[in-house]
C-alpha positions in Angstrom: -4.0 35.0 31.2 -5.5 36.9 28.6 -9.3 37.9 27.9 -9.3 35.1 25.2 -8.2 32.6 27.4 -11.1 33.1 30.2 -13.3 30.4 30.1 -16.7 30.8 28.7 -18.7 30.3 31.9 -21.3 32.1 34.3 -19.6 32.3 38.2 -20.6 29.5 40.5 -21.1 27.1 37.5 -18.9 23.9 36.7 -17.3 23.8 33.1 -19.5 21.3 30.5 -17.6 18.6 30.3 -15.6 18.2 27.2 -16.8 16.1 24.5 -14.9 14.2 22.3 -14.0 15.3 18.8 -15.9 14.2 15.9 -13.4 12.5 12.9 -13.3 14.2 9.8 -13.3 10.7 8.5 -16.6 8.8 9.5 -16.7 5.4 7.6 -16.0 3.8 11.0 -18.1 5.4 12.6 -21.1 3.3 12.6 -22.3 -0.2 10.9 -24.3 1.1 7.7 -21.3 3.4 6.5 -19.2 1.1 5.7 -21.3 -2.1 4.6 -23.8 0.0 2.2 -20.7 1.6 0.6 -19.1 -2.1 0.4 -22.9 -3.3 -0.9 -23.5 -0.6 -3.7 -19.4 -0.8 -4.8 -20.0 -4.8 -5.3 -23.8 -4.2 -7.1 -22.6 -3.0 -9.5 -19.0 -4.3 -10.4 -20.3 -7.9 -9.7 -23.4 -7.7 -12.1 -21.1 -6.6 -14.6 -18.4 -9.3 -14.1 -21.5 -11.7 -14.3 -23.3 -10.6 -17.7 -20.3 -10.7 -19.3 -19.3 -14.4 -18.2 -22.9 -15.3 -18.8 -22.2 -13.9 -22.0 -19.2 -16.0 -22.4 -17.4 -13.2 -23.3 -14.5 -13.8 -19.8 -14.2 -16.6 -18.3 -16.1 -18.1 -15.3 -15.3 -18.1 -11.6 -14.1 -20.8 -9.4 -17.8 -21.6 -8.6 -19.1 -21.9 -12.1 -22.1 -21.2 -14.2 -24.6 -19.3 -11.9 -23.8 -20.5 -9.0 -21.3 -17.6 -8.6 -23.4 -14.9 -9.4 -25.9 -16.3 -7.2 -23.4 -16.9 -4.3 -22.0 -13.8 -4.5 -25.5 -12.0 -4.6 -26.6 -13.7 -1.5 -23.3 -14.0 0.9 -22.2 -10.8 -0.9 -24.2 -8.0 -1.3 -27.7 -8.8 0.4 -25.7 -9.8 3.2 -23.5 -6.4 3.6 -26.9 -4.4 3.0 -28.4 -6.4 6.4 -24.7 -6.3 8.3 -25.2 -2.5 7.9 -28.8 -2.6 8.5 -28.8 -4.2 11.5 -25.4 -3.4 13.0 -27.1 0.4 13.2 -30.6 -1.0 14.1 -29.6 -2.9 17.0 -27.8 0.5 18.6 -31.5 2.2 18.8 -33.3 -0.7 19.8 -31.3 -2.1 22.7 -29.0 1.8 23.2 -26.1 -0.9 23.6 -23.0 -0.4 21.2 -22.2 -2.1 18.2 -19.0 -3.0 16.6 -17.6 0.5 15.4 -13.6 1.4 15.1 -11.5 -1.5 14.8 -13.9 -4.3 15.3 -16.0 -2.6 12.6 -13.1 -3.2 10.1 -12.4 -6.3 11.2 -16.2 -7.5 10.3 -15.8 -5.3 6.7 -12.1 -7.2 6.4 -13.8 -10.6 6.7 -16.0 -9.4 4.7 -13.8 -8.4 1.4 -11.6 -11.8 2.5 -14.5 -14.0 1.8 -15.3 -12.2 -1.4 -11.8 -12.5 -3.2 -11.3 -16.1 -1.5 -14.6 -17.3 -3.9 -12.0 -16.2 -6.5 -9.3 -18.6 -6.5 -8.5 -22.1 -5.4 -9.0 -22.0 -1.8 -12.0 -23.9 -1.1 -12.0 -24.8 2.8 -10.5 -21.1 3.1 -14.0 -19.8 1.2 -16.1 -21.7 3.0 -15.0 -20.8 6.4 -14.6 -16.8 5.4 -17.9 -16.9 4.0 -19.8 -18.9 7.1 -17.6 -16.7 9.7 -19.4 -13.4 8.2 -22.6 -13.7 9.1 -21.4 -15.4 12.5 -19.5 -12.7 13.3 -22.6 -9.9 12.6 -24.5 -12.4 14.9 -22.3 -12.0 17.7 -21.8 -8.0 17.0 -25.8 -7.5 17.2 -26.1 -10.6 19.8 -24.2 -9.2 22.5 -26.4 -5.7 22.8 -29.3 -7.7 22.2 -29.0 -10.0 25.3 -27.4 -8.0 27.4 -30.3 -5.2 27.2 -33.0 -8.5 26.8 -34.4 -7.2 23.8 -36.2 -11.0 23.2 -38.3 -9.4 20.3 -35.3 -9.3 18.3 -33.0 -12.6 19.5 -34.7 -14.3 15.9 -32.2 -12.0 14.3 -28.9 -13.7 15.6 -30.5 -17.2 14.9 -31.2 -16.1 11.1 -27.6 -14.6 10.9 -26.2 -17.7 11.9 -28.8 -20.1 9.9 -27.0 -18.3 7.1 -23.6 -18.8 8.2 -24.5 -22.7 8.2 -26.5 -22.9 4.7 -23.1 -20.7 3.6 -21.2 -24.3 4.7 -23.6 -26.0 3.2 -23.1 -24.9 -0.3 -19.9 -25.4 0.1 -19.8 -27.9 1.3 -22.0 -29.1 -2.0 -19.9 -27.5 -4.2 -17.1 -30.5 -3.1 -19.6 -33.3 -3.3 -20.9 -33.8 -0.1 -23.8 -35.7 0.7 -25.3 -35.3 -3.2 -26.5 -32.2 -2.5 -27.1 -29.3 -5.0 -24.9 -26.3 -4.3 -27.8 -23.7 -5.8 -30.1 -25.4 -3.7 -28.6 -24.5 -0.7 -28.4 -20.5 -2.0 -32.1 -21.0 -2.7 -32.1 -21.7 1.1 -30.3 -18.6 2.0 -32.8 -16.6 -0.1 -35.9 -17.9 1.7 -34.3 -16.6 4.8 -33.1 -13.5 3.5 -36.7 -12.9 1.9 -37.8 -13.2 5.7 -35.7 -10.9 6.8 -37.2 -8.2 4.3 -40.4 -9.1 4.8 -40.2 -8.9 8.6 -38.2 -5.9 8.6 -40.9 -3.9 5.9 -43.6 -4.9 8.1 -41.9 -2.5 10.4 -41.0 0.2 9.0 -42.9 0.3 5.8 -46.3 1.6 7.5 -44.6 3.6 9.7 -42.3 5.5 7.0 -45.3 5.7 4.7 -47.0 7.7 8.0 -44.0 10.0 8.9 -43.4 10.7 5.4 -47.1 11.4 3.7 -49.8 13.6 5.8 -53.3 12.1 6.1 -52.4 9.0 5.2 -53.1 5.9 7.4 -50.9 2.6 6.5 -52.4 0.2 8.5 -50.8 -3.2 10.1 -53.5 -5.9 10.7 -52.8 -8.6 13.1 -54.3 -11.5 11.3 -52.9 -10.8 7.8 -49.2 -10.6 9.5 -49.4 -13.6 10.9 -50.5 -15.1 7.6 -47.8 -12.8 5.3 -44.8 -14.1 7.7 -46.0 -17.7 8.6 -46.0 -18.6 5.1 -43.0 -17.4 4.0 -41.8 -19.4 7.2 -43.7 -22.2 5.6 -42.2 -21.3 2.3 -38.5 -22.1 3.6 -39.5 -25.3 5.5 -41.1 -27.3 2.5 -37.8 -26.2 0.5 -36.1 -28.4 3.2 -37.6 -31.3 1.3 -35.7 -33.1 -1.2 -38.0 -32.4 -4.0 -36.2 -34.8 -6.4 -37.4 -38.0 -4.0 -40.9 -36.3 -3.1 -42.6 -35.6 -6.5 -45.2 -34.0 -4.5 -43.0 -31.7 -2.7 -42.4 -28.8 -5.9 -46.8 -29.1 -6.0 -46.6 -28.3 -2.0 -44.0 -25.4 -2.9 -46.5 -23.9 -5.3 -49.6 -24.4 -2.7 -48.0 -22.4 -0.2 -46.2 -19.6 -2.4 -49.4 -18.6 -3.6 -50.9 -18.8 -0.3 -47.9 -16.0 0.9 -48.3 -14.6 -2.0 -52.0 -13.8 -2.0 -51.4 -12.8 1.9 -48.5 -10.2 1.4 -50.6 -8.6 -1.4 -53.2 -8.3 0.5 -50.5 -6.8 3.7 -49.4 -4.8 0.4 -52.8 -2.9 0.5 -53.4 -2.4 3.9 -50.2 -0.2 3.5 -52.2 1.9 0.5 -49.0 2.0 -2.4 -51.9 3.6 -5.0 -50.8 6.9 -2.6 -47.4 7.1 -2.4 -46.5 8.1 -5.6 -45.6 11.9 -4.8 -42.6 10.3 -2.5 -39.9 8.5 -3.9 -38.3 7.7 -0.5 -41.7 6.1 0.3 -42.5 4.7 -3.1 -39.2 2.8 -3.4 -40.7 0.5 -0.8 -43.9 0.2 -1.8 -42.8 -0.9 -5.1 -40.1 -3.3 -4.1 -42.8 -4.9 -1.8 -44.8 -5.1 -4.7 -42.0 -7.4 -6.3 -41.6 -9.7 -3.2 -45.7 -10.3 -3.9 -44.3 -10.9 -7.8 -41.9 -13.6 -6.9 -44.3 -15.7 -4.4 -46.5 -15.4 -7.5 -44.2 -16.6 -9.6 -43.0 -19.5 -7.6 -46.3 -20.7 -7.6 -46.3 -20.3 -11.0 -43.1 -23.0 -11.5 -44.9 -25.3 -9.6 -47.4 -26.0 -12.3 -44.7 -25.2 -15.1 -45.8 -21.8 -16.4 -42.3 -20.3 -15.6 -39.1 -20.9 -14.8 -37.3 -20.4 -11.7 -34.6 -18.7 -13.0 -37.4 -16.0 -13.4 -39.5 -15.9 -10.0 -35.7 -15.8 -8.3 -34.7 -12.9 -10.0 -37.9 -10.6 -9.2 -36.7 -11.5 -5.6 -33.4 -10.7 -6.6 -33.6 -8.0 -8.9 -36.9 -5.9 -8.2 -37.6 -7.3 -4.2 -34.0 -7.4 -2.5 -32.4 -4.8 -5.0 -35.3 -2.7 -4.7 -36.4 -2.9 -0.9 -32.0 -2.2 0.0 -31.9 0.6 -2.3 -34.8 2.3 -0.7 -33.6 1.3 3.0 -30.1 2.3 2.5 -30.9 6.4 1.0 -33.5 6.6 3.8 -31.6 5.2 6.7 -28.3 6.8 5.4 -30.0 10.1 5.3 -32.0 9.4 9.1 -28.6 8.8 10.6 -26.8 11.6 9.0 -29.1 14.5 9.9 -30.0 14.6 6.3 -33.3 15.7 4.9 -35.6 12.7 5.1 -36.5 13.6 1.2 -35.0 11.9 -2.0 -33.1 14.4 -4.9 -33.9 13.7 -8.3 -30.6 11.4 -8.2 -32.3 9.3 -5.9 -35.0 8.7 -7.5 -33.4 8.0 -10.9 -31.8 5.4 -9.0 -34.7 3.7 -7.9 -36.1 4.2 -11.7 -33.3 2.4 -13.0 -33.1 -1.0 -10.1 -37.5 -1.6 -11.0 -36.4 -1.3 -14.8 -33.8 -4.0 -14.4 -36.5 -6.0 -12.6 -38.9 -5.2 -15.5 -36.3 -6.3 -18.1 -34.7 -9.4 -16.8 -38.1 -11.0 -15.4 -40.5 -9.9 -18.2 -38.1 -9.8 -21.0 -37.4 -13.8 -21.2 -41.2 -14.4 -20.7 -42.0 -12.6 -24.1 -39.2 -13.6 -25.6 -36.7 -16.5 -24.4 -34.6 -16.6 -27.8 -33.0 -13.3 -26.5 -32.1 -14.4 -23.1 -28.5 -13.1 -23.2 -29.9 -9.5 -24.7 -32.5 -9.1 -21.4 -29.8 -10.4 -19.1 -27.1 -7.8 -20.5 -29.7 -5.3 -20.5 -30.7 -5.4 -17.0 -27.5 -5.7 -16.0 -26.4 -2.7 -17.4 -30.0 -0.4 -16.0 -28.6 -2.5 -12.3 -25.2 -1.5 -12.7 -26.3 2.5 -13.2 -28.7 2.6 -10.1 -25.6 1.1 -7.9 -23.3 3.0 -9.5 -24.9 6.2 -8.9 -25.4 5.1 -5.6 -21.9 4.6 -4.2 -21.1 8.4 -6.2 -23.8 10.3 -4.3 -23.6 8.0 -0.9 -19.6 8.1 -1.1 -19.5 11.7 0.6 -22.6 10.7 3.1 -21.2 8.1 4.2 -17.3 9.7 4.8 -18.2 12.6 6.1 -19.5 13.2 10.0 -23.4 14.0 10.7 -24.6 17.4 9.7 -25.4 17.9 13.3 -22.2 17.1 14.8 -23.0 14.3 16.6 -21.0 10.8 16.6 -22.6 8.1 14.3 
């Protein structure tokens, strides 16, 4: 044996033990790598596809008019953004494993499945693909969860699989069943997904805004998140109503969105936004909070016929869920990487261009509905850049193994 063969070890101590190599190749690795480059991929090809048949300058989908775009937006991309989210989450919080490997791509196959299968003339096929994602996540994050009886988080699997049933649902719709109204039921999916941001801010917001900015104290008050998440809960339960056969139930709608509205503003300002502006990976959710507070606003305001829905949905959309996964998915990314918790100038022109979309598709049509089809192109186009730029500077982050070494 030669002097380069000797092991590397004092006498009278045992060898470490050997550790497994890291892949050169680390998509699989964890949840968020592959379902935020999925997410940012379909952000901005989709919004594309969309302007232009909105347009009418390609024809429409299988599911026509908006109920595609909105479909897709929903079961598509705010979906992979919380798959990711929580499939990483739910590792730190219970220190259980998650899907990664094999049954990772399996829950990114079923994925992509249920997105081309909206495409063509597979109906019961669509339906099932599309309801069997977020059942699937449920079961990847519910196993840890119960098994390490994390109760604190169990509301997670029942929302995951509330939204593989509204997914049936519209369906379901879409064929005729029970008179229902297809976008009614994505409406549905939205008031759960909006509680889903709003509960997950509540916990990280305050304490990124901390971590990332000395001296400054983002407070949580007990009171006011009880009121913020209780009326968005109420929010989704008086959309339950049919609204057609309860003439009073759009009036109730706008009661209690400006109740949430007013409450998550005030939540808003307990997390002091006026000092973040020095920090882009802080500001980001700040100012996506600040649309979430816009569209409850707004929904109030199509109760008494000021706007339209169109319009308060898409400041959710656009400025709230665009804005809030942007932020989350840079930040997180760069957390479980060993990056720099700090946002490049890259970064932060993406963020620039997803609130300028927002600006342009909700405030556009308000000052000027006779160019509709302008705003909607327009904002499509600022959307498309911020994703776009996106999957080009998160492609390598999210290939390549940590900085540190370690597996994730």
């Amino acid at each position: 044996m030669t002097m380069k063969e000797l092991p590397l070890q004092r006498p009278g101590r045992a060898a470490p033990a050997p550790t497994a190599p890291v892949p050169a190749f680390a998509l699989w690795q964890l949840g968020f790598r592959p379902f935020y480059l999925l997410a940012g991929i379909f952000a901005a090809l989709d919004i594309l596809l969309w302007s232009l048949q909105f347009a009418g300058t390609i024809g429409q989908a299988v599911l026509r008019g908006p109920l595609w775009h909105a479909h897709e937006m929903l079961f598509g991309y705010a979906l992979a953004v919380i798959a990711g989210f929580l499939l990483t989450a739910v590792r730190n919080w219970t220190n259980q494993p998650t899907p990664t490997g094999v049954p990772l791509m399996i829950l990114a196959a079923i994925w992509v499945l249920a997105r081309l299968l909206v495409l063509g003339p597979w109906p019961l096929a669509a339906a099932l693909a599309n309801a069997a994602f977020p059942i699937a996540v449920a079961i990847g994050i519910g196993v840890p969860i119960v098994r390490s009886r994390n109760r604190r988080n169990y509301f997670f699997v029942g929302l995951l699989a509330l939204l593989g049933v509204l997914a049936l649902v519209v369906h379901a719709a879409l064929d005729g069943l029970g008179g229902l109204d297809p976008l009614h039921g994505v409406r549905l999916g939205l008031d759960v997904v909006l509680f889903i941001m709003v509960v997950m801010a509540g916990r990280v917001v305050p304490m990124f805004t901390n971590n990332g900015i000395v001296g400054l104290d983002a407070r949580r008050n007990p009171l006011v998140e009880r009121l913020s998440l209780g009326a968005v809960v109420a929010l989704f339960v008086v959309d339950l109503l049919p609204a057609q056969a309860l003439p009073w139930a759009a009036a109730l709608a706008g009661g209690v969105a400006l109740a949430a509205g007013l409450a998550n503003a005030v939540r808003l300002m307990l997390w002091q936004p006026w000092r973040t502006f020095t920090t882009p990976l802080v500001w980001v959710l700040h100012v996506a909070y600040a649309w979430i507070v816009v569209h409850l606003l707004l929904r109030a305001g199509v109760a008494v016929g000021i706007v339209t829905h169109s319009v308060a949905i898409h400041a959710l959309t656009v400025g709230g869920i665009g804005g809030l996964t942007l932020g989350m998915m840079t930040r997180t990314a760069r957390g479980h990487t060993a990056r720099p918790l700090r946002a490049d100038r890259y970064e932060a022109t993406m963020y620039l261009l997803v609130f300028a979309a927002a600006a342009v598709r909700v405030f556009g049509p308000l000052a000027s509905p006779a160019h509709l089809i302008a705003f909607v192109q327009a904002s499509a186009i600022l959307w498309a850049g911020a994703f776009g730029l996106y999957v080009v500077r998160a492609w390598p982050v999210l290939t390549r193994p940590r900085l540190d070494g370690k597996p994730g």
